[in-house]
C-alpha positions in Angstrom: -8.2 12.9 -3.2 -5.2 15.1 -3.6 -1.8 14.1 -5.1 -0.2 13.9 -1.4 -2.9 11.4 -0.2 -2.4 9.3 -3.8 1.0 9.0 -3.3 1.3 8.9 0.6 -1.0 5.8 0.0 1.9 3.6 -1.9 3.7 1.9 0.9 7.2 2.6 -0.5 6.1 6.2 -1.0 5.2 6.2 2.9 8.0 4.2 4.0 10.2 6.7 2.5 8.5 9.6 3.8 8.3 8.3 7.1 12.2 6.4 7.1 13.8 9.9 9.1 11.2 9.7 11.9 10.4 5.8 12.1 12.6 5.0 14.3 12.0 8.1 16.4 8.3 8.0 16.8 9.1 3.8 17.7 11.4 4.7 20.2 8.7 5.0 23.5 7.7 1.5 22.5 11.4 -0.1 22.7 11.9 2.3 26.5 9.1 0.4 27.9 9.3 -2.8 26.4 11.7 -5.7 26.4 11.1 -6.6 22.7 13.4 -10.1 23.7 10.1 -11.0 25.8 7.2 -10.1 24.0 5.7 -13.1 22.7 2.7 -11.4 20.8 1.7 -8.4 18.9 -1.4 -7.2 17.8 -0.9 -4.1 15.0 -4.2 -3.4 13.8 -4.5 -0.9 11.0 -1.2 1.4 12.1 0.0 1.9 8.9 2.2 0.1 6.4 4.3 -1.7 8.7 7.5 0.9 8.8 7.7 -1.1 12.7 7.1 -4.4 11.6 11.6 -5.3 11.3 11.2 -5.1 15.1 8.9 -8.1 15.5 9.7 -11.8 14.0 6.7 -12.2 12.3 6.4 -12.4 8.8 3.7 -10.6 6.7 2.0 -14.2 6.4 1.7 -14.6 9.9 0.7 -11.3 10.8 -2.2 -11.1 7.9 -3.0 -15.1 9.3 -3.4 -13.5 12.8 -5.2 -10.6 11.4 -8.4 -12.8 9.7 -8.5 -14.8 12.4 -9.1 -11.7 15.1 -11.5 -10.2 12.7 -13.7 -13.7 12.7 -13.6 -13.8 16.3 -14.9 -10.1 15.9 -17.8 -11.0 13.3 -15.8 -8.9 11.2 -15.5 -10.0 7.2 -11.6 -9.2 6.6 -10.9 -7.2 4.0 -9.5 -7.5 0.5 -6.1 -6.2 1.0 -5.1 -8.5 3.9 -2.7 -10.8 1.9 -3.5 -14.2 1.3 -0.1 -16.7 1.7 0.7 -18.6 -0.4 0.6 -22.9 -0.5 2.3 -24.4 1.9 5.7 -24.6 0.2 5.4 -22.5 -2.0 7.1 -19.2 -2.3 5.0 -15.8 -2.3 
């Protein structure tokens, strides 16, 4: 694995590679969508979530969503989806 790839896989690292084009490549989505509307979104394995400030939910929710499509896919979830935390407790 090179240096690039090592360092392109830190989500900060990517974030701020990708913060002069994010909202770029996002735009198509926001022409042809009414964001205010949308009551769900699937994003499955599109990166480190440089879209994600468009959407309401939090990383909990979406990694709670995430398991639960992969059940219902026979699929075991893997590692890195985030676990939340206790109910009232914070992360």
């Amino acid at each position: 694995m090179s240096l690039s790839e090592i360092l392109l896989e830190r989500t900060s690292v990517y974030k701020l590679w990708q913060a002069p084009f994010a909202e770029q490549k996002f735009a198509p989505v926001l022409v042809h969508n009414d964001l205010d509307r949308v009551q769900r979104v699937l994003d499955v394995a599109c990166g480190p979530g440089t879209n994600t400030h468009h959407f309401s939910a939090t990383l909990a929710e979406h990694d709670i969503a995430l398991r639960a499509y992969l059940r219902k896919l026979g699929v075991q979830p893997d590692a890195r989806v985030a676990t939340p935390p206790p109910a009232g407790r914070a992360p």
